[in-house]
Backbone as CSV, one residue per row, in Angstrom:
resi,resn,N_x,N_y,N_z,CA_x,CA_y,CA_z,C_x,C_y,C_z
1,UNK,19.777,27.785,-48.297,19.356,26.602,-47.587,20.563,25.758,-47.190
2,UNK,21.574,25.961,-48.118,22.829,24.877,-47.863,23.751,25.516,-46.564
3,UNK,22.936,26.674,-46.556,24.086,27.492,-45.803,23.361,26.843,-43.971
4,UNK,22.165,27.274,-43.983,21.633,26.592,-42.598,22.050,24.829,-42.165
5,UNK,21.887,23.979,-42.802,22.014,22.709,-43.146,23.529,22.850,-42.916
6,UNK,24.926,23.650,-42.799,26.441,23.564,-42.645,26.314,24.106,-41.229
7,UNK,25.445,24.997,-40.885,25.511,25.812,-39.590,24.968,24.673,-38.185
8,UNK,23.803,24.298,-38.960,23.161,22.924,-38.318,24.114,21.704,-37.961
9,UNK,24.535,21.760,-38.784,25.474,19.933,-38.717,26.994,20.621,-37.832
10,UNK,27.429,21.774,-38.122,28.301,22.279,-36.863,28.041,22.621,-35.465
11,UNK,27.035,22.855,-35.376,26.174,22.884,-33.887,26.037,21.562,-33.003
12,UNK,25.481,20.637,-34.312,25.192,19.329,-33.458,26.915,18.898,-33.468
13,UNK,27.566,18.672,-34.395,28.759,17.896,-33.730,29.152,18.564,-32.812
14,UNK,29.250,19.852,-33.026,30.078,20.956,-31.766,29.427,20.060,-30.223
15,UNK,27.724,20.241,-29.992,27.423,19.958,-29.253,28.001,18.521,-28.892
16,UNK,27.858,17.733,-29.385,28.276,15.829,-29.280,29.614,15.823,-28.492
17,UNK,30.339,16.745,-29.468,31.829,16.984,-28.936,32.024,17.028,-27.566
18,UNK,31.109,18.543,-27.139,31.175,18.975,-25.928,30.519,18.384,-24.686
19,UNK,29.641,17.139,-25.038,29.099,16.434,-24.175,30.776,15.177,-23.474
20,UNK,30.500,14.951,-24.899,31.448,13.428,-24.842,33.004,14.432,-23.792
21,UNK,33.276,15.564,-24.336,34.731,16.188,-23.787,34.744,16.045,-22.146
22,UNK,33.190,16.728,-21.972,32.592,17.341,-20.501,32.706,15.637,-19.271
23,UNK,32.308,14.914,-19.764,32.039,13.115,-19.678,33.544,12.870,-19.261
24,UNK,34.196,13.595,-20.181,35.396,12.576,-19.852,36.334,13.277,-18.817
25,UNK,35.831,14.584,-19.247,36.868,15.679,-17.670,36.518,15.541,-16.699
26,UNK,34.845,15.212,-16.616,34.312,14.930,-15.118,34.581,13.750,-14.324
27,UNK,35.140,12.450,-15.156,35.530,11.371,-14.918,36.780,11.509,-14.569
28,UNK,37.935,12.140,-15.237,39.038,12.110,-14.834,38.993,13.576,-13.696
29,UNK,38.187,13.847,-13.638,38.197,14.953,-12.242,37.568,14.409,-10.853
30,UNK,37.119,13.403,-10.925,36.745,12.664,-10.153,37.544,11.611,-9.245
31,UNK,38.409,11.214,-10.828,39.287,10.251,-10.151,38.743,8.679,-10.844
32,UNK,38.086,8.619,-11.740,37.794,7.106,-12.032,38.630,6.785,-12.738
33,UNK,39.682,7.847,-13.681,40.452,6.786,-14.249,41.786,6.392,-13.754
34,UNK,42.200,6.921,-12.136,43.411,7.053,-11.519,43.766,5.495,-11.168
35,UNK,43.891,5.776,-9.865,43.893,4.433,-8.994,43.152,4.151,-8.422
36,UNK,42.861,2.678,-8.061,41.656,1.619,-7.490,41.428,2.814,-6.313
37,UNK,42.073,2.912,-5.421,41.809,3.860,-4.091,40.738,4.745,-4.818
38,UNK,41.549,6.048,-5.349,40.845,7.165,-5.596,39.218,6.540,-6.310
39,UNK,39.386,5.240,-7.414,38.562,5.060,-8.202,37.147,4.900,-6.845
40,UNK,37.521,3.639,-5.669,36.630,3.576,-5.053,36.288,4.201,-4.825
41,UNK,37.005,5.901,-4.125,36.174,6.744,-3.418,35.365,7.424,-4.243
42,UNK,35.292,7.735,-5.397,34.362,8.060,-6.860,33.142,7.299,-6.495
43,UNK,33.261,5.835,-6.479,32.520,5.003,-6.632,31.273,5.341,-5.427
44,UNK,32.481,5.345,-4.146,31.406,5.546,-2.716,30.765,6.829,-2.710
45,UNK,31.300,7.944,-3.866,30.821,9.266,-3.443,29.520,9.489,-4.520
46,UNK,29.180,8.462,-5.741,28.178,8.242,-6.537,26.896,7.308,-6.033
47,UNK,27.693,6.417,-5.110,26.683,5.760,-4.517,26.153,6.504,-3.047
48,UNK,26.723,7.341,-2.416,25.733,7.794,-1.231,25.232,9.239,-1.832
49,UNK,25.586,9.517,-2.929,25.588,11.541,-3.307,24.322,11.084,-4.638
50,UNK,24.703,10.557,-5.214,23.572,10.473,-6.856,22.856,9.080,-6.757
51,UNK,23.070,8.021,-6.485,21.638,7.378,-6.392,20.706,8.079,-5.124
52,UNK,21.248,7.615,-3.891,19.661,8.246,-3.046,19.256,9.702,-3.889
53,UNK,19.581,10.491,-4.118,18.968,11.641,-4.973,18.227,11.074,-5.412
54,UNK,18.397,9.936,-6.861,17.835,10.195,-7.938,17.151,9.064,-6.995
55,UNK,16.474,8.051,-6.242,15.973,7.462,-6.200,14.670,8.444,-5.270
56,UNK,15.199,8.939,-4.167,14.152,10.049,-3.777,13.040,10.532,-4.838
57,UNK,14.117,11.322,-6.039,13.088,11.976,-6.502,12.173,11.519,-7.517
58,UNK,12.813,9.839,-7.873,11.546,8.748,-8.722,10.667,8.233,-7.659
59,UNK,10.984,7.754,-6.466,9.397,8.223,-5.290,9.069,9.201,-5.647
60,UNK,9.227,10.409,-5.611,8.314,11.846,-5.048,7.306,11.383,-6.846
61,UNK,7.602,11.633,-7.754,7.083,11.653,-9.157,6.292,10.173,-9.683
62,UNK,6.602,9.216,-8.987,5.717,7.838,-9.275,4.500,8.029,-9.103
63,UNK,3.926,7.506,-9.916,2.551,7.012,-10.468,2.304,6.269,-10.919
64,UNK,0.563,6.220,-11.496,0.321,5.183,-12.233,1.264,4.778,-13.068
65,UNK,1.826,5.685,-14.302,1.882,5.250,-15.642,3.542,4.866,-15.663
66,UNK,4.133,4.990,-14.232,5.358,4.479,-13.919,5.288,2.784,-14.057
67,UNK,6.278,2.199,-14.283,6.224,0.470,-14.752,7.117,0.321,-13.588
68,UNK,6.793,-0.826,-12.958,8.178,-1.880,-12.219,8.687,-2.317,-12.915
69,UNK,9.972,-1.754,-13.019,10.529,-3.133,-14.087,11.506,-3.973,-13.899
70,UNK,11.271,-4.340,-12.476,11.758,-5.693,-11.969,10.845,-6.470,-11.985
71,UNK,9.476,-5.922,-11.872,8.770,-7.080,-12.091,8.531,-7.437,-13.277
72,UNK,8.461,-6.602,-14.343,8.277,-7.213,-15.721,9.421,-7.950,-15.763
73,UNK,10.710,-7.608,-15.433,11.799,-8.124,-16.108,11.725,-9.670,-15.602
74,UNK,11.371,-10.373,-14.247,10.712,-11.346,-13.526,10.225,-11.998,-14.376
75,UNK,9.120,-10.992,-14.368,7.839,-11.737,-15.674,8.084,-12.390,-16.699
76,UNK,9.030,-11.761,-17.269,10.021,-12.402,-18.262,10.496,-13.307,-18.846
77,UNK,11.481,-13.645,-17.474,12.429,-14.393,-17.069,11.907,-15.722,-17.006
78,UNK,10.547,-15.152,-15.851,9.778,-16.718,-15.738,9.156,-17.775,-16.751
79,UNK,8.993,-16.647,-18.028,7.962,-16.730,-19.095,9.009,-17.649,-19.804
80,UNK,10.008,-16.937,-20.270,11.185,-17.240,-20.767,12.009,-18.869,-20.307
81,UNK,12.077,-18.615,-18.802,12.467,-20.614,-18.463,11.032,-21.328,-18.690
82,UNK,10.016,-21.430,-18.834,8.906,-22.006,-18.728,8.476,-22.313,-20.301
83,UNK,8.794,-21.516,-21.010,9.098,-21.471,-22.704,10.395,-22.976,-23.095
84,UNK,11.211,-22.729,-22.309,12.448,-23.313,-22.137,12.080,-24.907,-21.550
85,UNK,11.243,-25.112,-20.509,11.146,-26.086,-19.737,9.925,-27.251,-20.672
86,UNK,9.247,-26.407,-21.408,8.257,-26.496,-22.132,8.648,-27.593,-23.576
87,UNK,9.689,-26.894,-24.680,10.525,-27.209,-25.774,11.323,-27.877,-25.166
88,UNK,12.139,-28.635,-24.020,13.198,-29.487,-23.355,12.176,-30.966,-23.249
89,UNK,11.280,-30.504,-22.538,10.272,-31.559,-22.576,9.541,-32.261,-23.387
């Protein structure tokens, strides 16, 4: 049993490792940690290449049980100064 439980706990760090390693080569392969120049063009090539993607494909999959959560966060906010305006008074 001790032997699975050593094999286990080397897998997951191995894995952690190889996330965090992968994170940081793709960043410096990119160019975010160079210069402002290169950094922007990272920046402009995440903002026209991986948000519209990922925003496309949270349209195509929305539904009901999807939340706004600008509007909760709103909701909030409002709840939150009005809480505030409430105890001032």
């Amino acid at each position: 049993m001790q032997y699975f439980y050593n094999v286990s706990f080397c897998f997951r760090t191995a894995t952690k490792l190889a996330i965090g390693v992968g994170a940081v080569y793709v960043t410096l392969d990119q160019g975010v940690w160079s210069t402002s120049k290169q950094s922007s063009k990272a920046l402009h090539k995440v903002r026209n290449d991986v948000l519209p993607t990922a925003s496309n494909y949270l349209e195509k999959v929305k539904g009901p049980w999807c939340i706004d959560a600008y509007a909760q966060y709103s909701s909030c906010v409002f709840h939150w100064g009005m809480g505030l305006i409430k105890e001032l008074n």
